[in-house]
C-alpha positions, -999 to +999 in steps of 0.1 A: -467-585-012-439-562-001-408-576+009-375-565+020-343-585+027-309-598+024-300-615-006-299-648+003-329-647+027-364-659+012-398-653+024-431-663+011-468-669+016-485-700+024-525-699+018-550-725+032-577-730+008-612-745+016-641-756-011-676-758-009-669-795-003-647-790+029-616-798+004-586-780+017-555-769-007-527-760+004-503-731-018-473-716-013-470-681-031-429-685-032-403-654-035-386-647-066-354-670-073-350-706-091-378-713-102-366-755-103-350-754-070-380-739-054-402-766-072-381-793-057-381-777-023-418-774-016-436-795-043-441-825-017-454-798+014-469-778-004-505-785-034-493-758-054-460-735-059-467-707-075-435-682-085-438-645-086-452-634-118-437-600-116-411-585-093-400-547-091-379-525-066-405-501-049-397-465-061-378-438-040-348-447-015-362-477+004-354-513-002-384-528-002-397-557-037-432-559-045-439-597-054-467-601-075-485-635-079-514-643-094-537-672-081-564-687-097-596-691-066-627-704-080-648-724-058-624-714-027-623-695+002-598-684+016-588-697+050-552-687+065-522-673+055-489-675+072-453-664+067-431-687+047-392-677+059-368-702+039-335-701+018-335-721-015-312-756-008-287-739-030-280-715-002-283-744+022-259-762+009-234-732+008-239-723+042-237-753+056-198-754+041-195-719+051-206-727+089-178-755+091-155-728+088-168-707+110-175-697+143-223-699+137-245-696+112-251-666+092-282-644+101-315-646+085-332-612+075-363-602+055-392-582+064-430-581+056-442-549+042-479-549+028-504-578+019-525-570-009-553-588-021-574-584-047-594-598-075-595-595-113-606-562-128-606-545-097-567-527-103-566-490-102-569-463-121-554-432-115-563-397-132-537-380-157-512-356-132-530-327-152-560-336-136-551-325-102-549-284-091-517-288-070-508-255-046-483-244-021-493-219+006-474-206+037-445-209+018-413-193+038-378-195+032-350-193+064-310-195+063-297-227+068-261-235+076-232-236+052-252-213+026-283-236+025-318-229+030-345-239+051-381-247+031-418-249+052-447-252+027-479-265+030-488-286-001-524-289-009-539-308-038-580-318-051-591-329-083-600-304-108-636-320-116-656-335-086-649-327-046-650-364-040-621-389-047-617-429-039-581-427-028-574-434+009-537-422+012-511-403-008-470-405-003-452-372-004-415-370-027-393-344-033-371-341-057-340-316-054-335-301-085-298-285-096-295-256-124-262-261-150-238-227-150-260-215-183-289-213-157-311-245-176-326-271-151-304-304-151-334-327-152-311-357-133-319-357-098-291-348-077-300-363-044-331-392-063-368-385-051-367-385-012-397-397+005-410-372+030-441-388+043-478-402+042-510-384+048-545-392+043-561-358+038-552-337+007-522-316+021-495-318+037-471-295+059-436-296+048-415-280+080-374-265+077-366-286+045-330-279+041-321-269+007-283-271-003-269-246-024-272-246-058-300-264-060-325-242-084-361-255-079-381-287-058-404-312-076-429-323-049-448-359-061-477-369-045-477-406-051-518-416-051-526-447-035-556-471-050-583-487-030-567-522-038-533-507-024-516-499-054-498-466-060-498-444-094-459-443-112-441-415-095-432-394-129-474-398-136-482-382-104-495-347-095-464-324-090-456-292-074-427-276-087-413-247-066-388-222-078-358-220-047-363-185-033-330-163-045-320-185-075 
């Protein structure tokens, strides 16, 4: 799942679980964080805590954690799932001191992004970048203020072998390349990859992109999305790198 929040805010997932038998389990897919306190928490509401069994920042600028967990379901079918919003009795017990000293409690904040679901062997798998033909057309170039430019492009993209592809959606980066005063590419980003937007055709218009000056050339990434919802590495996606008109 995809989460975003505050640091001391927590939110999970709690599953209902039915067998063949009528037999209903109760599970509580927790967020990442103590993994004893958590246990001690919930172990007496809940049949089963289960702890995130991997956790990474999703890429580009936003905020948002993907929580991976991994739940073993044979024999069940899955009934409900609500939203688990808790903080670990750690953070309880701190605010509860904090509170006494002040005027209310703290606010609460975390946000659910995606839900993903799926079952084992069914991850994707995405095609080498080099497998894509990636182009720019309409490309046009306008002054900006303060010596910038202005970029529109549309950037269209289909697999080299096949017209057919199972991906439902791509997410459009660009990255803002600068050039070093010997003229070489200086492959750190200057401004990180900035998400542009999502489209689920196979192009994408890209209108008055303001380019600063000195910024040599603009890597755009189109981030392919799975069937399952998963989302190919940024640096292994299909690219379109284009040279800043003038540099």
């Amino acid at each position: 799942m995809q989460v975003k929040s505050s640091r001391n805010s927590l939110l999970g997932l709690a599953l209902v679980l039915s067998s063949a038998t009528d037999e209903r389990k109760s599970v509580l897919l927790a967020a990442s964080g103590n993994t004893l306190l958590t246990m001690n928490q919930f172990s007496s509401r809940y049949a089963t805590v289960i702890m995130p069994r991997q956790v990474t920042k999703a890429e580009g600028e936003s905020k948002w954690i993907l929580q991976e967990s991994r739940l073993d379901m044979a024999g069940h079918t899955l009934e409900e799932i609500r939203a688990v919003c808790y903080r670990s009795k750690l953070e309880k017990s701190a605010e509860a001191v904090s509170n006494t000293l002040s005027d209310g409690p703290s606010g609460y904040y975390a946000i659910l992004g995606d839900i993903k679901i799926t079952t084992a062997g069914d991850n994707s798998k995405f095609p080498p970048s080099d497998s894509w033909l990636v182009d720019g057309q309409f490309v046009s170039w306008t002054s900006g203020s303060q010596g910038s430019k202005l970029l529109s492009v549309k950037i269209m993209w289909q697999l080299k072998v096949g017209n057919a592809d199972p991906f439902p959606k791509y997410n459009i980066y660009v990255d803002k390349i600068t050039s070093t005063s010997s003229g070489n590419q200086n492959l750190k980003p200057s401004e990180g990859n900035k998400y542009l937007g999502m489209t689920v055709a196979k192009s994408f218009y890209v209108a008055d992109l303001e380019v600063p000056s000195g910024i040599s050339s603009l890597k755009f990434m189109i981030q392919v999305y799975g069937l399952d919802g998963a989302c190919q590495k940024l640096e292994d996606s299909p690219f379109l790198l284009l040279q800043v008109d003038g540099s």
